[in-house]
mmCIF file of the C-alpha atoms, coordinates in Angstrom:
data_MODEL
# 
_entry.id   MODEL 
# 
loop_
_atom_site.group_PDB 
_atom_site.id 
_atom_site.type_symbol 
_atom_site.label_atom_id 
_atom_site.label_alt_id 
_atom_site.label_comp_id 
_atom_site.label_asym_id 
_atom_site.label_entity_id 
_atom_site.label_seq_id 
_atom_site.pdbx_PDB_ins_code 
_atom_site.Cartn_x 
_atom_site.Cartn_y 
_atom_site.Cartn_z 
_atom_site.occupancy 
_atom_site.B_iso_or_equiv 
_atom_site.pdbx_formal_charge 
_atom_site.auth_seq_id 
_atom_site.auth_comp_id 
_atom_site.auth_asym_id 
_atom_site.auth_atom_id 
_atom_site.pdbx_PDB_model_num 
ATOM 1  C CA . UNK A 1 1  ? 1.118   9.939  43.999 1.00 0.00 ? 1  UNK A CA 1 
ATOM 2  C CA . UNK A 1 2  ? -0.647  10.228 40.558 1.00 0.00 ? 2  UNK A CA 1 
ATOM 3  C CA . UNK A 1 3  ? -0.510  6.449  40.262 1.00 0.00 ? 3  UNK A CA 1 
ATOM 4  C CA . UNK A 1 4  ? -2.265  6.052  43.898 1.00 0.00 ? 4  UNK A CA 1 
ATOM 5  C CA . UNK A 1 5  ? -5.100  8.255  43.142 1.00 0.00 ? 5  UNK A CA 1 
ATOM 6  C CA . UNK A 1 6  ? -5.843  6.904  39.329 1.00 0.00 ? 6  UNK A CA 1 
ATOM 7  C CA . UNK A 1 7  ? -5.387  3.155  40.968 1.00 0.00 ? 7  UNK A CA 1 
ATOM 8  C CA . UNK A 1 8  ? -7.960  3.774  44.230 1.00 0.00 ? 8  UNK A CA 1 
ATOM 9  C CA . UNK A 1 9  ? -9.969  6.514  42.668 1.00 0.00 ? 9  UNK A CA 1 
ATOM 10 C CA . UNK A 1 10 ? -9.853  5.929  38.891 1.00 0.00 ? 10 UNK A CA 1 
ATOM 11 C CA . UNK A 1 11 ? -9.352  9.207  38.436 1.00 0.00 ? 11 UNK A CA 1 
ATOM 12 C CA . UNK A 1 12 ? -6.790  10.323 35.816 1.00 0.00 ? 12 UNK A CA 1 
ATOM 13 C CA . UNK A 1 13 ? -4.782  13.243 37.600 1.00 0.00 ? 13 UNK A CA 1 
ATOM 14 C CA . UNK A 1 14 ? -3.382  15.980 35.956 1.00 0.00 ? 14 UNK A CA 1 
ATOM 15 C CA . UNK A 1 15 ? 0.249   17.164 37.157 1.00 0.00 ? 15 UNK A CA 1 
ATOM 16 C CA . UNK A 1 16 ? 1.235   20.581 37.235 1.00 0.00 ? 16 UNK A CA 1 
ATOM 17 C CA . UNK A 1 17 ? 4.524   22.226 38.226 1.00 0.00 ? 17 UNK A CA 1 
ATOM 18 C CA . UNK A 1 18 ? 3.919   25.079 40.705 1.00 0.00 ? 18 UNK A CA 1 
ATOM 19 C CA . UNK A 1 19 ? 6.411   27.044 42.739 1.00 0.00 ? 19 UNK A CA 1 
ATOM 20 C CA . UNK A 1 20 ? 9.505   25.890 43.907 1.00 0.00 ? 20 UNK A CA 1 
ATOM 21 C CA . UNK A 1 21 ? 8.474   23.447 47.244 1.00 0.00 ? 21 UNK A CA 1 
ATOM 22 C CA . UNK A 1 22 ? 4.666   23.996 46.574 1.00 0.00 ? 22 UNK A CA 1 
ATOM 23 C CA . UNK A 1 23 ? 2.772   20.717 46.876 1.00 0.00 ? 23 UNK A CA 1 
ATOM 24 C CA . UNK A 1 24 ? -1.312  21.347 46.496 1.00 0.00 ? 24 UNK A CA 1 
ATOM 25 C CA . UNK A 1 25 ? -3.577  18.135 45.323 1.00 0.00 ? 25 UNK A CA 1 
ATOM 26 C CA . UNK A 1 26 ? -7.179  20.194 44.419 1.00 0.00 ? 26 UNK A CA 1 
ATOM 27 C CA . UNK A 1 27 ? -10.298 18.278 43.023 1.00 0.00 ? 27 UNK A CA 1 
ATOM 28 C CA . UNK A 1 28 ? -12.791 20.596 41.077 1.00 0.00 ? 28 UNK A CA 1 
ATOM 29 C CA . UNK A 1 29 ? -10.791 23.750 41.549 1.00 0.00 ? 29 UNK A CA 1 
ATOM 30 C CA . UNK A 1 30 ? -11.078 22.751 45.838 1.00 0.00 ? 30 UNK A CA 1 
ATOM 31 C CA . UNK A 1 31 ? -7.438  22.692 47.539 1.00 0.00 ? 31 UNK A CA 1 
ATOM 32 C CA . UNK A 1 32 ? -8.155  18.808 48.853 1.00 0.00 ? 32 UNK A CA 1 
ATOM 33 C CA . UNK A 1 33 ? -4.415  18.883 50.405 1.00 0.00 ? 33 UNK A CA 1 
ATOM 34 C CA . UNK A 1 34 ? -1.217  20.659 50.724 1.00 0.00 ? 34 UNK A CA 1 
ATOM 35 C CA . UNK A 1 35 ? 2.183   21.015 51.678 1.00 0.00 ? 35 UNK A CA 1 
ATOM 36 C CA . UNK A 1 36 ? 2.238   22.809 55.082 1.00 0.00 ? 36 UNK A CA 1 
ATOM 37 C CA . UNK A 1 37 ? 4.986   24.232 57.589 1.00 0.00 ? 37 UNK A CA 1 
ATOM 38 C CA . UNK A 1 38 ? 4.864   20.294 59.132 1.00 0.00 ? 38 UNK A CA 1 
ATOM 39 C CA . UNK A 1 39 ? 5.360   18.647 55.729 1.00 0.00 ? 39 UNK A CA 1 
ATOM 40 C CA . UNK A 1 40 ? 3.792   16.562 52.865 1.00 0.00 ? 40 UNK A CA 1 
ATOM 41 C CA . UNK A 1 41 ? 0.367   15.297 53.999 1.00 0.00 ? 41 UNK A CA 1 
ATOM 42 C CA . UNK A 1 42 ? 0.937   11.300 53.901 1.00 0.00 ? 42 UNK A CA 1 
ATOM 43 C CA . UNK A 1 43 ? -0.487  9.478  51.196 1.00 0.00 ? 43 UNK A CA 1 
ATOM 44 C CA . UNK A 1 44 ? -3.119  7.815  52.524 1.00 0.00 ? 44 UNK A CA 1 
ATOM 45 C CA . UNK A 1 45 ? -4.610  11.507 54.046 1.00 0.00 ? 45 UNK A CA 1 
ATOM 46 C CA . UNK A 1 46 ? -4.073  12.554 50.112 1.00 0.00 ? 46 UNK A CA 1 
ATOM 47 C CA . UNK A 1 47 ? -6.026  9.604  48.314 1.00 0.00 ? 47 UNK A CA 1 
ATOM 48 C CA . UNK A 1 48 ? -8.901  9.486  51.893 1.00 0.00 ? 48 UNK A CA 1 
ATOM 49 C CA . UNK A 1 49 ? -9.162  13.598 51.255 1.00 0.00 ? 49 UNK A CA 1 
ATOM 50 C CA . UNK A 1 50 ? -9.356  12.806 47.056 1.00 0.00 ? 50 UNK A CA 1 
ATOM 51 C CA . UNK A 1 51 ? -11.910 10.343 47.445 1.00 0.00 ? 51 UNK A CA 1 
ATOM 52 C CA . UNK A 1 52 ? -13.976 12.146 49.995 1.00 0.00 ? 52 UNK A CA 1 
ATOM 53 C CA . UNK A 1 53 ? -14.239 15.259 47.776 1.00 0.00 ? 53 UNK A CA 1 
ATOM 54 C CA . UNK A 1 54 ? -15.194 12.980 44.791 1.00 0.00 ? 54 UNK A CA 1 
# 
């Protein structure tokens, strides 16, 4: 996922390991996605919700 969002974005992501089965992508300190009781948002919603908050 980190290499999708430096490649479309150019943005250099930093990883962090949160709790166990958390999955949060935030831009400026702004939750941009998440993990939710559905699932992992698919990548393309991640690197569309990334470069709309950029």
């Amino acid at each position: 996922m980190a290499a999708l969002i430096k490649q479309d974005s150019g943005i250099d992501p930093d990883i962090v390991t949160g709790a166990r089965g958390e999955f949060t992508v935030w831009v400026d300190g702004t939750t941009v996605a998440k993990k939710s009781a559905d699932g992992f948002p698919t990548d393309e919603e991640i690197v569309a919700a990334v470069r709309a908050a950029v």
